[in-house]
VOGU-3710 file (C-alpha; in Angstrom, 3 decimals, decimal comma):
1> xxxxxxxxxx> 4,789/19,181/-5,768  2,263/21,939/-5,786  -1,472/20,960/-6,622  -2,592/24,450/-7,507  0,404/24,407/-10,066  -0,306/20,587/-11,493  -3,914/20,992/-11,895  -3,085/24,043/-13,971  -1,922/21,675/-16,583  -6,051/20,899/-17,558
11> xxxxxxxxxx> -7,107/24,283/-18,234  -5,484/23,651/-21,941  -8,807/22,441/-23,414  -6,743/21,432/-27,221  -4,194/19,184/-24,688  -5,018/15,732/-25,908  -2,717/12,768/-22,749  -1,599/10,167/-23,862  -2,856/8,347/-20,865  -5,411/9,632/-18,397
21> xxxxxxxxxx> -5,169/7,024/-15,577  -7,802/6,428/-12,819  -7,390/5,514/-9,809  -4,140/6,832/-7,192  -3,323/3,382/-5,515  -0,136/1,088/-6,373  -1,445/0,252/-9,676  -2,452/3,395/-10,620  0,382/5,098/-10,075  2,824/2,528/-10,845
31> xxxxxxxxxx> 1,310/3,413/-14,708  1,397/6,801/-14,401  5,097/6,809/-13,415  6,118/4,270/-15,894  4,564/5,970/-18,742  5,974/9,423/-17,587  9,605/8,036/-17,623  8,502/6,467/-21,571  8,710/10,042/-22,444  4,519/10,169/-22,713
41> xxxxxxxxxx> 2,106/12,656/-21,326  -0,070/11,073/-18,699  -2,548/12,722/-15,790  -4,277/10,772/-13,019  -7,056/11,437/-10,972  -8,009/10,048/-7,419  -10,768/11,063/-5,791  -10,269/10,963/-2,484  -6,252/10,853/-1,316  -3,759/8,409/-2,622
51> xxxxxxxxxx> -3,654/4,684/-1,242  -6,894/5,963/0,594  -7,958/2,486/-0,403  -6,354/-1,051/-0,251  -3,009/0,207/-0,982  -2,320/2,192/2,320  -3,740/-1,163/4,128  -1,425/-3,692/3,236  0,746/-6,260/5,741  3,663/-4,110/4,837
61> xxxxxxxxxx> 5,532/-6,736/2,983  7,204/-6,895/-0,141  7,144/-10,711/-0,594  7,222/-13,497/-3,348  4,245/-15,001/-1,245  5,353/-18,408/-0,096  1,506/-19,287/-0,081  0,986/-18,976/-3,293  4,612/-21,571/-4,026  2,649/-24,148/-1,497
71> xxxxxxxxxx> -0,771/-23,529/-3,591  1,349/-24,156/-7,102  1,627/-20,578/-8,729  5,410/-20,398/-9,251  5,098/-17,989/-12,021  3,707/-15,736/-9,637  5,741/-16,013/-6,985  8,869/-15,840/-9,244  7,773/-12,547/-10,972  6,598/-11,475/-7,229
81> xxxxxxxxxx> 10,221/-12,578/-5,859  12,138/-10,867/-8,971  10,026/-7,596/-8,168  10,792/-7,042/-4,408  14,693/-7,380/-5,416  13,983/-4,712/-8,077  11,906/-2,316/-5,405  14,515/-2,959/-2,757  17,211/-1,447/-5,465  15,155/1,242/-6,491
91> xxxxxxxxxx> 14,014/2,242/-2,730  16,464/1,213/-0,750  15,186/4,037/2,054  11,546/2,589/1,767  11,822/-1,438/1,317  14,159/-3,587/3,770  15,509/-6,964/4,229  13,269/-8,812/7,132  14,252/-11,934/8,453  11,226/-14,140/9,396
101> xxxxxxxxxx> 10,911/-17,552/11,564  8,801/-20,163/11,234  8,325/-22,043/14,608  7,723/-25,450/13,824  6,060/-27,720/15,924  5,679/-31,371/14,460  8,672/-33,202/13,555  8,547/-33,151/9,455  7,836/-29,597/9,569  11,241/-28,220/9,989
111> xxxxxxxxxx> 12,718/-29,907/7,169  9,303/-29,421/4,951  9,438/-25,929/5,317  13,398/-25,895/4,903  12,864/-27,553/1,807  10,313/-25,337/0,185  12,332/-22,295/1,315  15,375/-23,226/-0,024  13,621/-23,373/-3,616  11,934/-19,666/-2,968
121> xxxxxxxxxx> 15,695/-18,860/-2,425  16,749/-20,283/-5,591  13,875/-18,863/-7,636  14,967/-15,126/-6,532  18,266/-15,974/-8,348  20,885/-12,810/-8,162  18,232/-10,455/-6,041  17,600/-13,132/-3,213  17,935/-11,209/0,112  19,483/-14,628/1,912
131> xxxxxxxxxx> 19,535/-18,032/2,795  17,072/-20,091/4,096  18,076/-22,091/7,084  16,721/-24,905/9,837  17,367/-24,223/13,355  16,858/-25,283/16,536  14,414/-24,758/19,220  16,755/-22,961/21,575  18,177/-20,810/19,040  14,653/-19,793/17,614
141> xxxxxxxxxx> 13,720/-18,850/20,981  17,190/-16,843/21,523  15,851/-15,423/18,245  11,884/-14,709/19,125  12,108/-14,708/22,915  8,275/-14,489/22,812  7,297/-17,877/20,908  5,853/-20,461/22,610  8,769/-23,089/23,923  6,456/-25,744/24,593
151> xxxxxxxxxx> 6,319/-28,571/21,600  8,701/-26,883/19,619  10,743/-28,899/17,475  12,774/-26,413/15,150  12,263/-23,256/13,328  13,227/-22,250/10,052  14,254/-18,449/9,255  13,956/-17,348/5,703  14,162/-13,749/3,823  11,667/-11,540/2,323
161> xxxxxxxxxx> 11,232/-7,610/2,540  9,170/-5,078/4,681  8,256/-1,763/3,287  5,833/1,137/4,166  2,809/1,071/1,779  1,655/4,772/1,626  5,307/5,879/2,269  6,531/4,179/-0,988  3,379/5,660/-3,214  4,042/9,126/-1,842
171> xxxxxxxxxx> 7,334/8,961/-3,421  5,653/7,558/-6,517  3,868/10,461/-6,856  6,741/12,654/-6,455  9,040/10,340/-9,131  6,283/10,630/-11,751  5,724/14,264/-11,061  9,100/14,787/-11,499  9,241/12,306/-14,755  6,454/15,157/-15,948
181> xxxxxxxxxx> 3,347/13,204/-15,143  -0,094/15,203/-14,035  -1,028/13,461/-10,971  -3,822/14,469/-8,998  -5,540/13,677/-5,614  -9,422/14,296/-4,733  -10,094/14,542/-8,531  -13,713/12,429/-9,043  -13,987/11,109/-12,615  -18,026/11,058/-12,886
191> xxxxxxxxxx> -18,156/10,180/-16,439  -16,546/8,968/-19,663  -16,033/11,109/-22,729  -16,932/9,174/-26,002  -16,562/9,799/-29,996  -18,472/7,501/-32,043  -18,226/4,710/-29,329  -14,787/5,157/-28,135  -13,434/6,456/-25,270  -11,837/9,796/-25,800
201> xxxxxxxxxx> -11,348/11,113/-22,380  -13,102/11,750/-19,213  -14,883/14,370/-17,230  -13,254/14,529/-13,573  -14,522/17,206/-10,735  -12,205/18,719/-8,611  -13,884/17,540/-5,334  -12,682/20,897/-3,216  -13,889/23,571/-5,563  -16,310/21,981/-7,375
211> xxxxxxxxxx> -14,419/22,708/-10,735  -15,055/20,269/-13,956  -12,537/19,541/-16,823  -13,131/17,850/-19,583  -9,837/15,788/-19,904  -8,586/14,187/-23,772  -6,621/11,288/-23,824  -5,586/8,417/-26,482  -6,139/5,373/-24,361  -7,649/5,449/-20,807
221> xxxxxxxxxx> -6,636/3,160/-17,443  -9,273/1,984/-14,766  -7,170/1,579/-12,135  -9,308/1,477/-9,640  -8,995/-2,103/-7,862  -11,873/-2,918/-5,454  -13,925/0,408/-7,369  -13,506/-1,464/-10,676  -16,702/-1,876/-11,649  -17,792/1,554/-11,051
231> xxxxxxxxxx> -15,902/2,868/-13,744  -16,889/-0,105/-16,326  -20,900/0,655/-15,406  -19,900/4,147/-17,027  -19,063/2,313/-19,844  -21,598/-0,036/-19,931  -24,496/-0,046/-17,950  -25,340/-3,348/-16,608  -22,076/-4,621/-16,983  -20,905/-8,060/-14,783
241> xxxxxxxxxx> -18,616/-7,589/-11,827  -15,771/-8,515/-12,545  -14,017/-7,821/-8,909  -14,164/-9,696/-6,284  -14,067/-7,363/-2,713  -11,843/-10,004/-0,052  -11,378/-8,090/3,519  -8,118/-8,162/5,172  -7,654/-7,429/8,430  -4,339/-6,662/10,919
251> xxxxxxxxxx> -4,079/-5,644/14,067  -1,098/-3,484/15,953  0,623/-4,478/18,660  3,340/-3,042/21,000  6,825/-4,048/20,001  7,398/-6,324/23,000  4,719/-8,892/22,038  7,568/-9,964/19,417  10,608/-8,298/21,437  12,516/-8,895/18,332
261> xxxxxxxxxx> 13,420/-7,486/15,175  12,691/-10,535/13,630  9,018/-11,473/12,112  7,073/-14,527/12,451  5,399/-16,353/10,193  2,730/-18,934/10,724  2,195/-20,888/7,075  -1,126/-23,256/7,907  -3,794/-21,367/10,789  -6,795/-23,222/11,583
271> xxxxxxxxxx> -8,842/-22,279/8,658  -5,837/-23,157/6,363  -4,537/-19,489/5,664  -1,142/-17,750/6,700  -0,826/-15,903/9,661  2,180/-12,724/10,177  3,718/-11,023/12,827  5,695/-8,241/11,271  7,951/-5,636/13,129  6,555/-2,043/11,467
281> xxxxxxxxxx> 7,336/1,467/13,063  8,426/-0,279/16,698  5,130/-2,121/16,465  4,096/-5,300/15,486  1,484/-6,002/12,243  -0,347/-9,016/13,251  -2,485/-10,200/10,040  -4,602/-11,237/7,932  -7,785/-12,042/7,224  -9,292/-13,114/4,110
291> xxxxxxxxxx> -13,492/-12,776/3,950  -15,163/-11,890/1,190  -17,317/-8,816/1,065  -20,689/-8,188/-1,203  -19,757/-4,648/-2,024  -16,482/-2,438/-1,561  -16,679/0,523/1,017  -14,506/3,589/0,939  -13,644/2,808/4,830  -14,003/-0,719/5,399
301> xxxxxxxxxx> -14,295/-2,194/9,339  -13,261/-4,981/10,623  -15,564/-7,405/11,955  -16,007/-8,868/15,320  -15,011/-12,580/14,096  -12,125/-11,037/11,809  -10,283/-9,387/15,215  -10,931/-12,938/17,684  -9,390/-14,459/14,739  -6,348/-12,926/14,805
311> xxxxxxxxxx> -5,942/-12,962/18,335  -6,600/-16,348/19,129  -4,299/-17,302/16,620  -1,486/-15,033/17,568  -2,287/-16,536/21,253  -1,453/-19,482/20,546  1,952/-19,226/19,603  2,857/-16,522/21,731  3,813/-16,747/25,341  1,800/-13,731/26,178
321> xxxxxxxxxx> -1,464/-13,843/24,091  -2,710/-10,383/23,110  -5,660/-8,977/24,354  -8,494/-6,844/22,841  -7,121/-3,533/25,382  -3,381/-4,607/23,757  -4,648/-3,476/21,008  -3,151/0,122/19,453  -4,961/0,057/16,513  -7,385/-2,225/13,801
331> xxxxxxxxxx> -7,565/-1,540/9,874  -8,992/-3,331/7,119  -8,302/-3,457/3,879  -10,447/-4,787/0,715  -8,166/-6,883/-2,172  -9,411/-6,400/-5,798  -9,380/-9,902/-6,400  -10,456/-10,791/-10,220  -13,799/-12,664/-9,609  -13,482/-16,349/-9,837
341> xxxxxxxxxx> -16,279/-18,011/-12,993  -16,775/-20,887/-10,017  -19,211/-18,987/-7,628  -17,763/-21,228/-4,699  -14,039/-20,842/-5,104  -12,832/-19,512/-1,724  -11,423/-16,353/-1,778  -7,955/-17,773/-0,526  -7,991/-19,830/-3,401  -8,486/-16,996/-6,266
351> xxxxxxxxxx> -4,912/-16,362/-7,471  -3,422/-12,801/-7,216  -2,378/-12,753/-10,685  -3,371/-9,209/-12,530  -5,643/-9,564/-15,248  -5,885/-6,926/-18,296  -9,414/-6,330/-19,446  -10,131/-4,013/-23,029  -13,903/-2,959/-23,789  -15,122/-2,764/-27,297
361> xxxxxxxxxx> -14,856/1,155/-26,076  -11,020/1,191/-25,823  -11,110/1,332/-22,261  -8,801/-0,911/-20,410  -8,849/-2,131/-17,362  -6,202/-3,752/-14,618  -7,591/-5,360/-11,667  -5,543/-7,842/-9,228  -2,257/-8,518/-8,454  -0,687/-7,390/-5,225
371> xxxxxxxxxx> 1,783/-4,293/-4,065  4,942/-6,035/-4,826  4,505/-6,608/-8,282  2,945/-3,142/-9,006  5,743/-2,047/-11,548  5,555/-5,260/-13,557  1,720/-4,653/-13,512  2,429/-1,238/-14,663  5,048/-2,077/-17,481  2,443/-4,721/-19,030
381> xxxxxxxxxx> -0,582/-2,464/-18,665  1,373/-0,107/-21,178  2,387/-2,245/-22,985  -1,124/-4,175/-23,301  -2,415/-0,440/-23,811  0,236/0,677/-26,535  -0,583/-2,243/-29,289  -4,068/-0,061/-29,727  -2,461/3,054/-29,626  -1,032/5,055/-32,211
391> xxxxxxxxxx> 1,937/6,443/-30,673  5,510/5,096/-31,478  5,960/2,299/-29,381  8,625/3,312/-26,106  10,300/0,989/-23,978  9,940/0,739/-20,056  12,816/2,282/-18,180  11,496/1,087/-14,271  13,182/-1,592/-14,095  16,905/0,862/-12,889
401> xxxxxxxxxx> 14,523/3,696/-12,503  15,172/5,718/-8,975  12,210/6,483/-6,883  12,526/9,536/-5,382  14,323/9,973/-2,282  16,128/6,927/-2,951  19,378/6,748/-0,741  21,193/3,499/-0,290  22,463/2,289/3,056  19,063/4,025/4,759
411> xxxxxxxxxx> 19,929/3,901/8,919  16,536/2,471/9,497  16,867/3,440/13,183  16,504/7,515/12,213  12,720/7,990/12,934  12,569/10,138/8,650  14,026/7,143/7,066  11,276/6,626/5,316  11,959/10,349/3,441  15,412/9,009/2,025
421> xxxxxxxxxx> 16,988/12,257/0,563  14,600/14,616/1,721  15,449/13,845/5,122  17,695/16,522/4,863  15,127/19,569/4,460  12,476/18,178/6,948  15,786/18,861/9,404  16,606/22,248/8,429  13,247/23,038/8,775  12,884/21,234/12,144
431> xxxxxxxxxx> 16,178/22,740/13,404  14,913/26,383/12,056  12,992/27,474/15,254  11,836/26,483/18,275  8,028/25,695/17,656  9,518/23,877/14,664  11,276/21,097/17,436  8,190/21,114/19,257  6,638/17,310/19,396  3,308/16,231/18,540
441> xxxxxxxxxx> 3,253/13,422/21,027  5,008/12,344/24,050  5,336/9,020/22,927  6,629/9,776/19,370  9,434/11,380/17,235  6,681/13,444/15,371  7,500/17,359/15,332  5,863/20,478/14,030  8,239/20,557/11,784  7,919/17,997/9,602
451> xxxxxxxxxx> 4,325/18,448/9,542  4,940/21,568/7,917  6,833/19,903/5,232  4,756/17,451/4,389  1,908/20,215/3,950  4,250/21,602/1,578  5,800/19,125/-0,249  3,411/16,264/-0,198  -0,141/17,195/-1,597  -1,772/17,042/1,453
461> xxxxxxxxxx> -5,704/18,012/1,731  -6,887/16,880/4,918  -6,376/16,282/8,623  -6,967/12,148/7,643  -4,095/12,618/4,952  -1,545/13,889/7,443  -1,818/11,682/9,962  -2,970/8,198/8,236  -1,088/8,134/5,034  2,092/10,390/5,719
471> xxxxxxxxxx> 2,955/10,471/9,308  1,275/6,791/9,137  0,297/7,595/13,079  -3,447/6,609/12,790  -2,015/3,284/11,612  -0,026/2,633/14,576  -1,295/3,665/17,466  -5,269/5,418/16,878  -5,792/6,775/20,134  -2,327/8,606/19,818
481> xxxxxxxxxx> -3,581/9,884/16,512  -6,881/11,832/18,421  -4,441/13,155/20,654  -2,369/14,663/18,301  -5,122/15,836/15,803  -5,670/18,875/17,327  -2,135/20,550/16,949  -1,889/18,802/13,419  -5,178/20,736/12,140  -3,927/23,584/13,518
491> xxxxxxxxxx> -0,891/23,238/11,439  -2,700/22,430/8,554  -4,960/25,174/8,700  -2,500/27,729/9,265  -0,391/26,462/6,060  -3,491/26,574/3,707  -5,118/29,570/5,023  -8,494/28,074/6,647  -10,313/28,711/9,001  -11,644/27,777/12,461
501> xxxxxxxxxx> -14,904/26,057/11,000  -12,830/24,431/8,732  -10,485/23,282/11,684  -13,396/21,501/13,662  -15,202/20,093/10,502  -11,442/18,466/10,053  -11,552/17,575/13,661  -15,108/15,915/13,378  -14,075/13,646/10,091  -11,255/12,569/11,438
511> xxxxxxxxxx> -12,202/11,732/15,056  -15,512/9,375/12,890  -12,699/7,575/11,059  -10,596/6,669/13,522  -12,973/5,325/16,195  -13,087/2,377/13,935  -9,363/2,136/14,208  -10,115/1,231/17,969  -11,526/-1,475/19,927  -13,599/-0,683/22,393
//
C-alpha cells in the first residue's frame, strides 16, 4: 500500500471514477470499499490522515445501542445489532465478543433491564453474541470486583462487541486498495468541478507537495461527517447546516479500576444519558459525553465540565473513584449528528439514523449514523447514488466480504492481534535483528520493528499518524506517547528519507496535540 504508487493513478487526465469519495472516516471508506468490490472505479481523498476525525474517537464498541431500544428506535438498533454480527464475521481479529454488567441498584431494575435485554437478544436473531441474564449481587461482584457492594440488588450481564476504531479502518483501506480502489490520505479537495451545473469531479491538493489534480468522476460522495457543510458551501454558497457537531468525551483509565475483563454499563446517569466502562488495550474507556458544539474543530478538547462529569459518575459506582492524576489520557470526539428542524431537541435525543442528501448538482451527501452500521451506510449510499447514475446497476458483495487481515479464532492476548494475518511479517521483521526487538517503551509491547512496518505498509505521513491512529499509544496512555516520540520520529524519518528539521517540526506538532490528551 504505497502512496507514491496510488496517487500515480490521477496523473491520467482522460480517467473519468466512477465515484470520487470525500472524506477517509468509517463512512467514507466503508463506500469506497464497497464500491471497489462492485467491480467500479472509485478514489478518495482525506485531507489530513484517516479517522483523524470522529472515527478514531469512538467508545470502541460495536453495539446495537440499547439506548436507542429504551428511546423507541428498534429499526435502528436492529440494523445496528444485525451489523456488529456481520463485522464480527468479517473481522474476527479486529471486533470481539464483550460481556457487560449492569449493576442494579433499586429493586425493579434487575428484572427491567433483564427484560429489555432479553428482547435486544432476540432482535440479533442467528448473529446474537449471547444470552442475557439476571444475577445476583455476590456474583456481580465476583464478576466486577470493583463495583460498589453497597445497595446493590442484582446485576444483569448482556452481550455486545468491542473493536478498535482506527485499527478496523486501516484495514479498510488496505481491503479496498486491494479490491482496486484509489484511496488517499492528506489529499484536500478545495473545490468542485462543474459542467453546466453538475458536478463532474473535483480539484483535490496533495497537501505534502503542493500538487493539484483535477479528478473526473460520474457521481461524487461528501463523506465528510462533522465537515459536512464545508463541502455543500462549495456547492452552494450560503447553504443551511445541515450537521449538527455533539462532543463526546472518554477518559482512560488503568486496568485495575475495573480489574476485570468484563465492561460496565450504567443505562440512566444523572443527566439521563448512558455511562461505559469498557476494557480496551489493558485499559479502561470510561465515556461519554454528549454537548453540543457551535462549530466542528479538526482537534476537539474536552472541557472542564465534560471530564468532572465522567468522573463523578464513574465514582459513584466504583469502590475506588478515579481521580484527575488517574488519568492516562482524555480525547474528544465530535458526532455528525443530522441537525434536528426543532432548534431545542437535545442532542441525546437526535436519532443516529444516516440520512442521504442529493443537490440539484448531483452531489450527494451521507451524514449520521454511527461506526457499527458503516457498511449498511455504505451499501445504501451506492445504491441511493447508482439510481442517477448511468452505469449498469452492481450488487453489494460486503455483506461475506473479508477485511483484510481477517483471521478467525484471533488470541486476543498477543499484543499484534489487531494485524490478523499480517501478524506474521511484523514478526519476521521484528525477529530480523536486534534493533528490530528493541522496545519503544518500558511499559509496552511496542518495538522498532513494527514501527517499521507500519511505515511501510500502512500509509503513514506523520509522527501523529504512528502513534495515535496505528500504534493507538497516544490514545492510551499520552504521556507514554511523548516519551516514545522521539525514537518513533527517528524511525520515521529514517524510512522516508527526512531530515533533522523535519524530525523536530514532527516533534513540535505532536508534543501541541497531545498536551490536550493530558490533564494537568
Amino acid at each position: 500500500m504505497k502512496r507514491e504508487t496510488i496517487i500515480s493513478q490521477l496523473n491520467d487526465k482522460d480517467n473519468i471514477f466512477d465515484f470520487v469519495v470525500i472524506g477517509g472516516g468509517a463512512t467514507g471508506l466503508g463506500v469506497a470499499l464497497d464500491a471497489a468490490t462492485r467491480g467500479y472505479s472509485v478514489a478518495l481523498f482525506e485531507r489530513s490522515d484517516f479517522t483523524k476525525g470522529t472515527s478514531s474517537r469512538s467508545t470502541k464498541l460495536v453495539h446495537g445501542g440499547v439506548r436507542y431500544l429504551a428511546q423507541g428506535d428498534v429499526a435502528l438498533v436492529r440494523e445496528a445489532l444485525r451489523e456488529r454480527g456481520l463485522l464480527r464475521r468479517n473481522a474476527p481479529h479486529l471486533v470481539k465478543d464483550q460481556l457487560f454488567l449492569i449493576p442494579c441498584y433499586r429493586w425493579w431494575e434487575g428484572p427491567f433491564y433483564t427484560i429489555g435485554l432479553v428482547l435486544y437478544d432476540l432482535m440479533a436473531r442467528g448473529l446474537s453474541l449471547g444470552r442475557s441474564v439476571c444475577i445476583g449481587p455476590k456474583r456481580a461482584i465476583r464478576t466486577i470486583p470493583m463495583l460498589r457492594r453497597k445497595g446493590m440488588t442484582a446485576g444483569v450481564l448482556y452481550h455486545d462487541g468491542q473493536f478498535d476504531d482506527s485499527r478496523l479502518a486501516i484495514n479498510l483501506v488496505r481491503t479496498a486498495v486491494d479490491a482496486g480502489a484509489c484511496v488517499l490520505n492528506y489529499m484536500n479537495v478545495f473545490s468542485l468541478l462543474k459542467e453546466e451545473g453538475k458536478i463532474s469531479g473535483v480539484q483535490v491538493r496533495d497537501e505534502e507537495t503542493g500538487t493539484v489534480y483535477s479528478v473526473q468522476a460520474r457521481s461524487v460522495i461528501n463523506a465528510t461527517g462533522v465537515f459536512a457543510d464545508e463541502i455543500l458551501q462549495m456547492d452552494k454558497p450560503g447553504k443551511r447546516p445541515t450537521v449538527r457537531p455533539s462532543q463526546g468525551v472518554h477518559l482512560i483509565l488503568d486496568a485495575s479500576f475495573l480489574d476485570s475483563d468484563c465492561a460496565v454499563m450504567i443505562p440512566k446517569t444523572s443527566d439521563g444519558r448512558v455511562l461505559f466502562a469498557v476494557p480496551w488495550h489493558n485499559k479502561v474507556v470510561v465515556g461519554t459525553t454528549d454537548t453540543l458544539m457551535d462549530h466542528a474543530e479538526t482537534e476537539p478538547v474536552a472541557l472542564e465540565q465534560e471530564i468532572q462529569f465522567i468522573l463523578d459518575t464513574a465514582g459513584k459506582y466504583l469502590t475506588r473513584a478515579p481521580q484527575r492524576s488517574d488519568v492516562l489520557s482524555v480525547f474528544a470526539g465530535l458526532r455528525p449528528l443530522a441537525a434536528p428542524r426543532n432548534e431545542g431537541k437535545k442532542t441525546k435525543e437526535i436519532s443516529r439514523s444516516h440520512k442521504l442528501i442529493r443537490e440539484k448538482s448531483g452531489l450527494i451527501t451521507i451524514i449520521g449514523g454511527k461506526w457499527t452500521t458503516y457498511r449498511k451506510m455504505a451499501q445504501d449510499t451506492l445504491d441511493y447514488a447508482i439510481r442517477y447514475m448511468h452505469v449498469p446497476t452492481k450488487d453489494c458483495v460486503t455483506e461475506r466480504y473479508p477485511v483484510h487481515g481477517s483471521r478467525p479464532n484471533p488470541d486476543f492476548s498477543d499484543p499484534l492481534y489487531v494485524y490478523g494475518t499480517d501478524a506474521d511479517e511484523i514478526r519476521t521483521l521484528v525477529a530480523s535483528s536486534p534493533e528490530m526487538g528493541e522496545k519503544l517503551h518500558p511499559a509496552y509491547a511496542f518495538t522498532r520493528g513494527e514501527v517499521v512496518w507500519i511505515v511501510r505498509n500502512e500509509m503513514v505521513r506523520t509522527l501523529e499518524d504512528v502513534l495515535a491512529r496505528r500504534l493507538r499509544i497516544l490514545f492510551m496512555d499520552a504521556r507514554a506517547a511523548m516519551e516514545m516520540a522521539p525514537v518513533v520520529v527517528a524511525i520515521l524519518a529514517k524510512e522516508r528519507g527526512k531530515d533533522e528539521v523535519w524530525q523536530a517540526a514532527q516533534l513540535d506538532d505532536f508534543n501541541r496535540v497531545a498536551s490536550h490528551y493530558i490533564l494537568n
